[in-house]
C-alpha positions, -999 to +999 in steps of 0.1 A: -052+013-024-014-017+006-068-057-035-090-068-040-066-052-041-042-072-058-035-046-085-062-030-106-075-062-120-073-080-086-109-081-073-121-100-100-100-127-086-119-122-055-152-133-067-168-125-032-175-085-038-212-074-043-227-051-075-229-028-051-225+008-070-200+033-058-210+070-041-233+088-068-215+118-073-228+154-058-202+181-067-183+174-039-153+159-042-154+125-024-126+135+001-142+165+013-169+140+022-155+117+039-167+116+074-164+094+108-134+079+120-107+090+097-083+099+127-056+085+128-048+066+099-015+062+083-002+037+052-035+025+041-048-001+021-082-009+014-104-039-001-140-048-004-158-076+004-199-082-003-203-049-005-184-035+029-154-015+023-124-021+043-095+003+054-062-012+073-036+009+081+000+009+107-012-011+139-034-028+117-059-006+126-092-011+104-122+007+095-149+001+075-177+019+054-212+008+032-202+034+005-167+047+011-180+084+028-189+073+062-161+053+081-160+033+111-136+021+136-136-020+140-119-044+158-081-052+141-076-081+128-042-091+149-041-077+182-003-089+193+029-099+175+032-135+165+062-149+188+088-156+158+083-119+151+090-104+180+127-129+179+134-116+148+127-083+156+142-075+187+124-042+207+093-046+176+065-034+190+035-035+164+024-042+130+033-017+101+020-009+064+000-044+056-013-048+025-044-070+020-052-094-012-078-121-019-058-152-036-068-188-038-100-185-016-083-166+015-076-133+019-031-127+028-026-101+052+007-090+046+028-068+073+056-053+081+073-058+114+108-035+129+118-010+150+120+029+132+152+036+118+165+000+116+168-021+084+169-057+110+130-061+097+108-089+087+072-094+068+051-115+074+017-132+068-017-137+083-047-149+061-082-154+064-111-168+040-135-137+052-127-100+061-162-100+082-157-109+121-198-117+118-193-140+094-187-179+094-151-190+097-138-155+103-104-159+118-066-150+111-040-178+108-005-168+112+016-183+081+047-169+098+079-150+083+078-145+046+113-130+047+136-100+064+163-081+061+197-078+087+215-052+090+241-068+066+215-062+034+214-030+013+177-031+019+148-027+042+120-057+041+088-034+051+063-016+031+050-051+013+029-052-014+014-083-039+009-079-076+003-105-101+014-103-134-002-108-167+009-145-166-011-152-133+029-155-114+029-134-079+051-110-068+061-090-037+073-058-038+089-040-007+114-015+006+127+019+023+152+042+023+187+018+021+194+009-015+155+014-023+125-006-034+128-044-039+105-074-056+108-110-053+086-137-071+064-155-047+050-194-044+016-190-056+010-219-029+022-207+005+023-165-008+064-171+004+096-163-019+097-191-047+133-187-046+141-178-012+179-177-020+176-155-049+188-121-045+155-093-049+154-074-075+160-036-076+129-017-093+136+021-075+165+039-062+171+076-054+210+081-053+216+107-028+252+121-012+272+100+006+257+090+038+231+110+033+192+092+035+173+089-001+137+086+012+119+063-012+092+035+002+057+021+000+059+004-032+025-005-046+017-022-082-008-026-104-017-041-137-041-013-162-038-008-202-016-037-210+012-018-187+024-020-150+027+009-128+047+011-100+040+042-070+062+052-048+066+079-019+095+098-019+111+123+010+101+123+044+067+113+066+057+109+096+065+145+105+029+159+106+023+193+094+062+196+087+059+161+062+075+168+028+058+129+017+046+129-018+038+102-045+055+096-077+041+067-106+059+052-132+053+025-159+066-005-173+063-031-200+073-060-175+067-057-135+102-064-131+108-031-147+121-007-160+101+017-146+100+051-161+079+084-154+062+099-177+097+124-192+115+087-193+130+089-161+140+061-143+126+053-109+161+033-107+172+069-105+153+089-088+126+095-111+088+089-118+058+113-123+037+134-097+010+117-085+002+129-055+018+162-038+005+189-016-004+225-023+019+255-017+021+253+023+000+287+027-025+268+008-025+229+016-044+220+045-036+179+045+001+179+041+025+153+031+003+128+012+014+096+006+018+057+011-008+052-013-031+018-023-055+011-049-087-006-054-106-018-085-144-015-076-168-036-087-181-013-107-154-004-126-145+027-108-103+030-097-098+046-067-064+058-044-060+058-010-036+074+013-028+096+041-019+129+046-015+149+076-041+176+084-027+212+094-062+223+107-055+193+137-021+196+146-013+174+118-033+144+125-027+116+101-059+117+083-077+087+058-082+106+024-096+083-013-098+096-044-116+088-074-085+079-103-087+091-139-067+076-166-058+104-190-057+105-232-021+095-225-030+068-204-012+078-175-033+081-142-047+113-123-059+116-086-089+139-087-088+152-056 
């Protein structure tokens, strides 16, 4: 859940979400009631506000529901690309994978903005002090560029995500395919790189052949047990029912890393743990699940989101949450 969001700690930061309790439950799990406008949806992230859940996905498309189960469309919160974007992104043509996060009274819209197969990208950053259109003072300010990449960098600024550490510093993680995920320290001020000439640092990376794609992206962490877990989607999306997408998770003592599944592989290598995969194709009906976000509720309760692509709708990119579990071992568990 691309909160608030900020992590699994980061709505109490918030200070704006209601008591409001989560979906009793009824036997059912809560994906297979989830009902409305779920179609389409792809890299999600979700936040709540005084009780109203919140969904923004690619196109910064939104949604909202009273109780996470019944969702419905509403109006996006950009409608156009800011002019410096579309200079620094020639041929962009919308808004991709934001990530949303409640920080020093406003709420940071992060977002990526480039053209599909290029690594000549840019985020950047819209904020807000509500996420309700009805209510006073509603309205999106454009902070601009927070960085970008050219096609002279090993990496691939999209896919953003905040954390905050245990020290109260922010960070922004990023990246796709190239030389894989990135994070840069942020001014806790203006949400920008507090070292803008610093190189980023590497937290994943799946070495594949020569000139041959290592699909890793959507890079989202979070701060639970003392620990911070980084997830990642590895292989390919965006393929509908023929998606091979799935979600890995790995933890770390610091959130700079090193990030290691739950065997001690390192996502610097191409490792992690299962977090989210599809059946057996003559069995999984939403395919290719993936890009995931997280939320904290205010009652205590984790929950994922993320898409997947449903085979029963010639692979329509579908909204799916699940309820999270954190095991004996204290690793986490979608029950989906």
């Amino acid at each position: 859940m691309r909160r608030a969001v900020l992590g699994m700690a980061a709505l109490a930061l918030a200070g704006l979400a209601s008591a409001q309790q989560s979906p009793a439950p009824t036997g059912a799990t809560l994906n297979s009631r989830l009902t409305g406008d779920l179609v389409p949806t792809h890299d999600p992230v979700i936040a709540k506000e005084r009780g109203t859940y919140y969904v923004f996905g690619t196109g910064l498309s939104a949604k909202t529901s009273p109780d996470l189960v019944h969702w419905t469309k509403a109006s996006p919160p950009l409608t156009a690309l800011p002019d410096w974007a579309t200079k620094a992104v020639p041929g962009a043509k919308g808004m991709w994978a934001p990530d949303i996060a409640f920080v020093n009274g406003r709420w940071r819209l992060y977002y990526a903005v480039s053209t599909f197969g290029s690594n000549r990208s840019a985020i950047g950053l819209a904020t807000s002090p509500t996420l309700d259109p009805a209510a006073p003072g509603y309205g999106w300010r454009d902070e601009g560029l927070v960085l970008m990449s050219m096609v002279t960098n090993d990496y691939n600024a999209i896919d953003p995500n905040l954390a905050i550490d245990a020290d109260g510093r922010q960070w922004l993680s990023f990246g796709s395919f190239w030389s894989g995920l990135k994070l840069v320290e942020l001014d806790p001020a203006t949400g920008k790189p507090l070292h803008p000439a610093a190189q980023p640092i590497a937290i994943a990376h799946r070495p594949a052949p020569a000139g041959a794609p290592a699909p890793v992206e959507a890079p989202f962490i979070i701060r639970h047990g003392g620990a911070y877990w980084l997830f990642a989607s590895y292989d390919y999306c965006c393929k509908g029912v023929n998606s091979t997408y799935y979600t890995v998770v790995s933890r770390a003592k610091q959130i700079t890393g090193p990030y290691l599944g739950k065997d001690g592989s390192s996502m610097l290598n191409g490792g992690g743990t299962v977090f989210l995969r599809a059946d057996l194709p003559e069995k999984g009906r939403f395919r290719g699940p993936g890009h995931p976000g997280f939320l904290h509720d205010t009652d205590g309760k984790d929950y994922v989101v993320y898409h997947a692509y449903d085979k029963d709708k010639n692979g329509a990119p579908t909204l799916r949450i699940a309820p999270i579990r954190w095991g004996a071992d204290g690793w986490p568990q979608a029950e989906d």
